[in-house]
C-alpha positions in Angstrom: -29.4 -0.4 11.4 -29.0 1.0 7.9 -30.1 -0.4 4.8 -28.3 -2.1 2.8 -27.3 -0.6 -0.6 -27.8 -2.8 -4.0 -24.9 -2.1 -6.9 -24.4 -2.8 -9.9 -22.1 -2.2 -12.9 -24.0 -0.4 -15.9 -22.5 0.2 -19.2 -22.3 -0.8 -22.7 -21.0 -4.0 -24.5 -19.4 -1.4 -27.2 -16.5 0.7 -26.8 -18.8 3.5 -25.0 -18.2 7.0 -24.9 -15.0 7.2 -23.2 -13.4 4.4 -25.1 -10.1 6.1 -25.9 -9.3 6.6 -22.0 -8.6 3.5 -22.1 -6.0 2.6 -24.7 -4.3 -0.3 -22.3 -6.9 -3.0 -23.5 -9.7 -3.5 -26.1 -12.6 -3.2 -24.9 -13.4 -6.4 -27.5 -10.9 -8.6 -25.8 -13.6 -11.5 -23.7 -10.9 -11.6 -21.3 -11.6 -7.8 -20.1 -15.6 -8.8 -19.3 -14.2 -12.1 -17.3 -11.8 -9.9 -15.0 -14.5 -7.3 -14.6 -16.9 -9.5 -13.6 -15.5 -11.4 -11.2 -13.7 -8.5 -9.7 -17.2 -7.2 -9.1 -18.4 -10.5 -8.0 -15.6 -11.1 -5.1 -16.7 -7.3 -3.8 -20.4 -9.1 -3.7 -21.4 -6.4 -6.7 -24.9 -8.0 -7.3 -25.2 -6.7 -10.8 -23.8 -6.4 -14.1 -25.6 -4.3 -16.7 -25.3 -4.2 -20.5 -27.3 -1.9 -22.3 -27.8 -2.2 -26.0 -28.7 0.1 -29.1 -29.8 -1.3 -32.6 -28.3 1.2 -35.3 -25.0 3.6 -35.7 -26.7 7.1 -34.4 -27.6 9.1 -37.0 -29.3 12.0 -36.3 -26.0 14.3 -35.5 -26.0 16.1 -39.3 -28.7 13.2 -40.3 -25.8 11.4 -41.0 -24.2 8.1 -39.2 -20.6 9.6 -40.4 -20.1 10.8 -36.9 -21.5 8.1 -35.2 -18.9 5.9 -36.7 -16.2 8.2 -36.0 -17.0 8.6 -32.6 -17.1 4.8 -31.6 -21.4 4.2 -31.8 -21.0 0.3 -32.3 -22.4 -2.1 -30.1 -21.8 -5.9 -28.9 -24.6 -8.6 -28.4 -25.3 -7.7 -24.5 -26.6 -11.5 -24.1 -24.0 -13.4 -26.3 -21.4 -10.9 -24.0 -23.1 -12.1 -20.8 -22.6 -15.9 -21.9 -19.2 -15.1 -21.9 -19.4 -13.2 -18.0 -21.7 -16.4 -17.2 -19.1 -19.2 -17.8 -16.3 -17.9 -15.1 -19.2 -16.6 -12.7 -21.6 -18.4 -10.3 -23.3 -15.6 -8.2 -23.4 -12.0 -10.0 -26.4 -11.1 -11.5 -26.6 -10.8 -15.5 -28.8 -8.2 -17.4 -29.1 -7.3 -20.7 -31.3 -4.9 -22.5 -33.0 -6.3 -24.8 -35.9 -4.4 -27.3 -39.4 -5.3 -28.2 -38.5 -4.5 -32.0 -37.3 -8.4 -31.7 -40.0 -11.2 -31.9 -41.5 -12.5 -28.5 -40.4 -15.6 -28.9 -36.8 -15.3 -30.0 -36.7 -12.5 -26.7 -37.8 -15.5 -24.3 -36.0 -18.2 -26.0 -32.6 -16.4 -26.1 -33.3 -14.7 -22.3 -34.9 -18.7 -20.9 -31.2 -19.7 -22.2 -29.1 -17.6 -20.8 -30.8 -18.1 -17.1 -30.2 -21.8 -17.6 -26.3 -21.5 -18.5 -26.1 -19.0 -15.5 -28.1 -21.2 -13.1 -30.9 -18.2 -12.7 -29.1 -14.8 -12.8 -30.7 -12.9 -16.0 -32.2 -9.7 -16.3 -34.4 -8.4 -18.9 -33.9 -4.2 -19.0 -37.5 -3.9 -21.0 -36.9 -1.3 -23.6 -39.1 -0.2 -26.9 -36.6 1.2 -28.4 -36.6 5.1 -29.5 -33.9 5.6 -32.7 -35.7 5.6 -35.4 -32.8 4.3 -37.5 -33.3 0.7 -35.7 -36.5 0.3 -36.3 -35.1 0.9 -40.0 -32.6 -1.7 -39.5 -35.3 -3.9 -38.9 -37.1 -2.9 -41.8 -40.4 -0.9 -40.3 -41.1 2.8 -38.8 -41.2 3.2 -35.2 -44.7 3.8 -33.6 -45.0 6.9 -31.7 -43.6 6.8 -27.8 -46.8 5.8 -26.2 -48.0 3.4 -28.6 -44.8 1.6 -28.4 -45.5 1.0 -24.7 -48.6 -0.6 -25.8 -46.8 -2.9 -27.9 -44.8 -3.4 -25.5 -47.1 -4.4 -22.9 -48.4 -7.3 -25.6 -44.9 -8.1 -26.0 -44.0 -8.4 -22.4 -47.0 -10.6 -22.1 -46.7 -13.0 -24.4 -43.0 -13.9 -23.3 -44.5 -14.7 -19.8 -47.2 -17.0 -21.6 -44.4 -18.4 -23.1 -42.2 -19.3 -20.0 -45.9 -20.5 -18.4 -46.4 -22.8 -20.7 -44.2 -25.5 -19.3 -46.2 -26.2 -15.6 -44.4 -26.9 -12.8 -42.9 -30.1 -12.5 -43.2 -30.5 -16.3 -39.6 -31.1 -16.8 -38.7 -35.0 -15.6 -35.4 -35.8 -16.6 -36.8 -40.1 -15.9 -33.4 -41.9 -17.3 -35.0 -45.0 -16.5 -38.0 -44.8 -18.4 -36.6 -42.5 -21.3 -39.2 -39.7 -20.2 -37.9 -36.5 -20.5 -41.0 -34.6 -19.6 -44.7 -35.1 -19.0 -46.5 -33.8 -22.0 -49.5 -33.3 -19.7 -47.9 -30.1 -18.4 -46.8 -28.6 -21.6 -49.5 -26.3 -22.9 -49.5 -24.1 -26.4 -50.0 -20.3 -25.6 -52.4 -20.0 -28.7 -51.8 -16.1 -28.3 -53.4 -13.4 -30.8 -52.9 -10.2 -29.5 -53.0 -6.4 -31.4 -49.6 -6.7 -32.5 -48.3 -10.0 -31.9 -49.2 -13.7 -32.2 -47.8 -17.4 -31.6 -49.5 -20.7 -31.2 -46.4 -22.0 -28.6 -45.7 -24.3 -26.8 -42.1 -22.7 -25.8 -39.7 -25.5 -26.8 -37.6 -24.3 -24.1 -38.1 -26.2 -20.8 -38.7 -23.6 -17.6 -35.8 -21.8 -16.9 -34.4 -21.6 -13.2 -36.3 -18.6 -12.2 -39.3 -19.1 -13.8 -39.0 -15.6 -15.3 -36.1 -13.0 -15.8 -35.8 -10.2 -13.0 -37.9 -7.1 -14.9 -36.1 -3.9 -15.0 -37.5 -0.6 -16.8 -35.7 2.6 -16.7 -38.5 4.7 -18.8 -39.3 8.0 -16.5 -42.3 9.5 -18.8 -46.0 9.1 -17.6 -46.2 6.2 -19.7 -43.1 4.9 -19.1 -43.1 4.9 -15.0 -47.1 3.4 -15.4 -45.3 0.7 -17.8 -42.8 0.4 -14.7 -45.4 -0.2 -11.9 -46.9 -2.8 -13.7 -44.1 -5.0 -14.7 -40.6 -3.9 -13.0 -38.9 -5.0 -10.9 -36.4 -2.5 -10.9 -36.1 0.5 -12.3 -33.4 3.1 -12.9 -33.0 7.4 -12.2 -30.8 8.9 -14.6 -31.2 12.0 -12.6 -29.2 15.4 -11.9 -30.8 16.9 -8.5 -31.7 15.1 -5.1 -35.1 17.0 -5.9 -35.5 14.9 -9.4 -34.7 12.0 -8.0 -37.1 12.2 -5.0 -39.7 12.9 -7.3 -39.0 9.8 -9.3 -39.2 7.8 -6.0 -42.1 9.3 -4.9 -43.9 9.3 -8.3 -43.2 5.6 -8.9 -44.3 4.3 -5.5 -47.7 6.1 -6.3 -48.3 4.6 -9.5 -47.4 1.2 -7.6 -50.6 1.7 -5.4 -52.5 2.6 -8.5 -51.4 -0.9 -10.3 -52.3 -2.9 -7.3 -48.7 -3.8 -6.0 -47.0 -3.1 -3.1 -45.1 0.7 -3.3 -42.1 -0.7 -2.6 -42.2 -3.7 -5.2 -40.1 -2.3 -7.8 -36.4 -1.4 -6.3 -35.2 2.3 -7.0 -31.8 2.4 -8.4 -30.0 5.8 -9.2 -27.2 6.3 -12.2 -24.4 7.7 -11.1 -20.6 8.2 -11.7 -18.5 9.4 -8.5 -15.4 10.8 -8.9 -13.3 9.1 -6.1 -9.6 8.8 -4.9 -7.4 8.2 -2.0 -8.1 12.3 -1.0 -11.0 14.5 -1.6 -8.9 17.2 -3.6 -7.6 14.1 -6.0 -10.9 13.1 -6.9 -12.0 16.6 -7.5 -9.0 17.0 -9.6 -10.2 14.1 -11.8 -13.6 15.2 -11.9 -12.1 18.6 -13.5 -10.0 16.6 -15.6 -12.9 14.4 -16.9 -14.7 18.3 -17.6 -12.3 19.6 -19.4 -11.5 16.7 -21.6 -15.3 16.9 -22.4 -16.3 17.3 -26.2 -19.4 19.6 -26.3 -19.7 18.0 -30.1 -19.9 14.4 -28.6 -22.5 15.5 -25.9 -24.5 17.4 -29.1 -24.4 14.5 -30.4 -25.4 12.1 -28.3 -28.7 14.3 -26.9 -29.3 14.0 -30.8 -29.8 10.6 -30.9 -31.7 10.3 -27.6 -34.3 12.7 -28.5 -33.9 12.1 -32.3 -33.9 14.6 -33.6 -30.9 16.7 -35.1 -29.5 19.3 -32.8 -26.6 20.3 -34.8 -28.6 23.6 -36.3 -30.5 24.5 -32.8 -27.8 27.3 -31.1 -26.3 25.9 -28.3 -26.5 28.7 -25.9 -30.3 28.5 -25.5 -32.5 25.6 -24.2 -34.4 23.8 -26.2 -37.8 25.4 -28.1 -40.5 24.4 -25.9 -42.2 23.2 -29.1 -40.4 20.2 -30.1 -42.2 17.3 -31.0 -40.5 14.0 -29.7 -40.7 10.3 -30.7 -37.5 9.5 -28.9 -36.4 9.4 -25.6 -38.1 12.3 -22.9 -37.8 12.0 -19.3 -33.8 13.4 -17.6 -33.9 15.7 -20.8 -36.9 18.0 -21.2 -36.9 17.8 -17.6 -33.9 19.9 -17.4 -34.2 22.4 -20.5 -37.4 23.7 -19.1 -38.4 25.7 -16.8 -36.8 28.6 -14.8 -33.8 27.4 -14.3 -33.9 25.4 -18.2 -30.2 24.3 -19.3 -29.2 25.6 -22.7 -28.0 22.7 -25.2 -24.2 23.3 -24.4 -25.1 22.8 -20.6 -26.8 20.0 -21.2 -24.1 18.9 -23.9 -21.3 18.9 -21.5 -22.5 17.5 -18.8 -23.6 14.1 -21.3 -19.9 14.4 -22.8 -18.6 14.2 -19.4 -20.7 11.5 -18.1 -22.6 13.3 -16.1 -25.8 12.6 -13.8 -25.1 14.6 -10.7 -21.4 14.9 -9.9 -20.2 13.7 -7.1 -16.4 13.8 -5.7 -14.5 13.2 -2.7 -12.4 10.5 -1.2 -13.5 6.7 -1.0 -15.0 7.1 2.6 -16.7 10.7 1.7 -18.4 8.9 -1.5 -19.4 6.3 1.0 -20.8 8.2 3.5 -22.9 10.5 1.0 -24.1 8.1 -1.2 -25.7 5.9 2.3 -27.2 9.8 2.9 -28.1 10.0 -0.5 -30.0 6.5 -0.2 -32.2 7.9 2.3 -32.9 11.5 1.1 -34.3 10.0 -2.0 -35.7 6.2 -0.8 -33.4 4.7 -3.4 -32.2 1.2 -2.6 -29.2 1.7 -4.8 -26.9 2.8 -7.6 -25.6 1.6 -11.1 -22.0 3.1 -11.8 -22.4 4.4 -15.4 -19.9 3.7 -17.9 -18.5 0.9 -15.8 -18.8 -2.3 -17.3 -16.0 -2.1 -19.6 -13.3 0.4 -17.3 -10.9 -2.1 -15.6 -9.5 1.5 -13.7 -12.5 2.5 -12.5 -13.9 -0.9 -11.6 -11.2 -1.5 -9.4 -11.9 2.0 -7.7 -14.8 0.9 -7.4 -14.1 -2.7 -5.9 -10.9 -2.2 -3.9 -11.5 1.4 -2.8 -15.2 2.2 -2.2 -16.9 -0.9 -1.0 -14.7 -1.1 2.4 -16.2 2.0 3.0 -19.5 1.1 2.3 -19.1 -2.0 4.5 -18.2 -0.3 7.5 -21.2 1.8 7.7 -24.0 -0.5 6.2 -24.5 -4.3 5.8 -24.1 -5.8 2.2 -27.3 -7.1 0.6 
């Protein structure tokens, strides 16, 4: 019997990139996250995904004007998933969340939200790459490898943190007015490189003792960061070849960290064009192209890697010599090589939302993402752009999923 596939709903708690397609509700309105989520959670969706970023972009002309023009505001993801958490009971809730914050405001605000949602958070582990947040937080960002290191400290102390409550410390003895036994509450007394806190956590343990760890980085350090604390992980890839690799390259550094290769789930970005017909869903897909800004994909590659690309020329890849603080990985990847995308290529295909396309009607998108699954070992997929496109969920809900469920089991 096949597999079953894992889903989940990935997306921003701003207005994201395509917020003027949908001009019938604001994205702002708490209502809109309620009926997404629990049209995800009757389709037994396991998964809904808020990333985050820290600062306006900037980096487009050095200058945040466009950023602001274009929509580059964010929501709290963890204040918005308090709001998914009151009308839900069984979808699971993740947020990214930086180490630029304290340790112990990350586990106090994440050990909260598990307890309001009866154990359903996820922590997306990220260090952070835009060198205007760290600004906005009032300190330069570390080069990309170091900030791994940081954030290994970081990741540790949190799970002190949430250890230092035993098991069975919390009592809840009405009779004798004993709330917990003191016994099992321990301070942490941690003094790391970067980070120190005496503890204990004044937050009793939360359901699931710790978050569900999920790390999308895809450089050496980042997948070695991945094998040693994800759970998860996520592909923002554009070939079957790419993501194979990824697979592959992950499960390997697994073995090399100790764990089990198939510890940390694989999960693939993606965005299939779908409809009741293969030739409408291509005809949206070309739609969704040619509506693409090249501009808005310039500058949104400018504020992953950093670094302004508005005076590179478009129609050639990137110089080879660059030197990156920001974001790697998908990117580079693609603009080197033989077959290296030129910066309008690459551009387009981040305007239109773009990891590999894929088209076709509801039971075609079924059938070739359960192939998919098993070409590149990935045990599932996050829709990107999803989280805040009523549309597109219900594609997504009321059109796909059958499909799915009459070749493969859910989860």
């Amino acid at each position: 019997m096949p597999k079953p596939l894992h889903l989940a709903l990935f997306g921003a708690a701003g207005p994201q990139e395509n917020w003027f397609d949908n001009s019938l509700y604001d994205w702002r309105d708490p209502a809109l996250d309620r009926d997404i989520a629990k049209m995800a959670e009757r389709a037994k969706i396991d998964m809904m995904f808020f990333a985050d970023t820290l600062a306006i972009p900037e980096n487009f002309n050095n200058s945040y004007e466009y950023g602001v023009r274009i929509g580059g505001t964010q929501m709290d993801p963890l204040l918005t998933l308090a709001n998914v958490a009151a009308v839900t009971k069984h979808i699971g809730l993740t947020a990214t969340v930086s180490t630029i914050y304290p340790p112990y405001i990350v586990a106090r605000q994440l050990a909260t939200l598990d307890s309001l949602s009866n154990g359903r958070v996820g922590w997306n582990v990220v260090t952070s790459h835009d060198a205007a947040a760290g600004r906005n937080f009032g300190v330069e960002l570390p080069p990309h490898d170091l900030r791994y290191d940081i954030a290994d400290e970081h990741f540790e102390l949190c799970q002190r943190l949430w250890a230092s409550w035993e098991p069975g410390a919390l009592l809840n003895d009405y009779e004798n007015r004993v709330f917990a036994d003191h016994t099992k509450v321990h301070r942490v007394d941690f003094e790391g490189k970067y980070f120190k806190s005496r503890g204990p956590f004044n937050h009793p343990p939360m359901p699931q003792g710790s978050p569900v760890i999920i790390v999308a980085g895809s450089s050496e350090r980042g997948i070695r960061f991945t094998a040693e604390h994800g759970e998860m992980t996520i592909g923002h890839k554009s070939s079957i070849e790419d993501m194979k690799k990824l697979t592959t390259d992950l499960r390997a550094a697994l073995v090399k960290a100790g764990r089990d290769p198939h510890a940390c789930k694989v999960f693939f970005s993606i965005h299939p064009w779908m409809g009741e017909t293969e030739s409408e869903a291509k005809q949206r897909m070309q739609d969704n192209a040619a509506r693409a800004n090249i501009e808005d994909g310039v500058a949104r590659l400018s504020y992953l890697l950093g670094i302004d690309l508005s005076k590179f020329d478009w129609d050639k890849p990137l110089p080879n010599d660059l030197e990156l603080n920001a974001m790697k990985g998908k990117i580079i990847q693609e603009s080197t090589g033989q077959n290296a995308k030129t910066i309008r290529e690459l551009a387009h295909a981040e305007a239109a939302r773009e990891d590999m396309p894929i088209y076709g009607s509801y039971g075609q998108v079924a059938e070739y993402l359960g192939w998919l699954a098993e070409e590149t070992g990935a045990d599932g997929y996050h829709f990107r752009h999803a989280t805040k496109d009523f549309a597109y969920v219900v594609q997504i809900t009321a059109g796909l999923i059958p499909e799915l469920r009459k070749r493969r089991p859910p989860p």
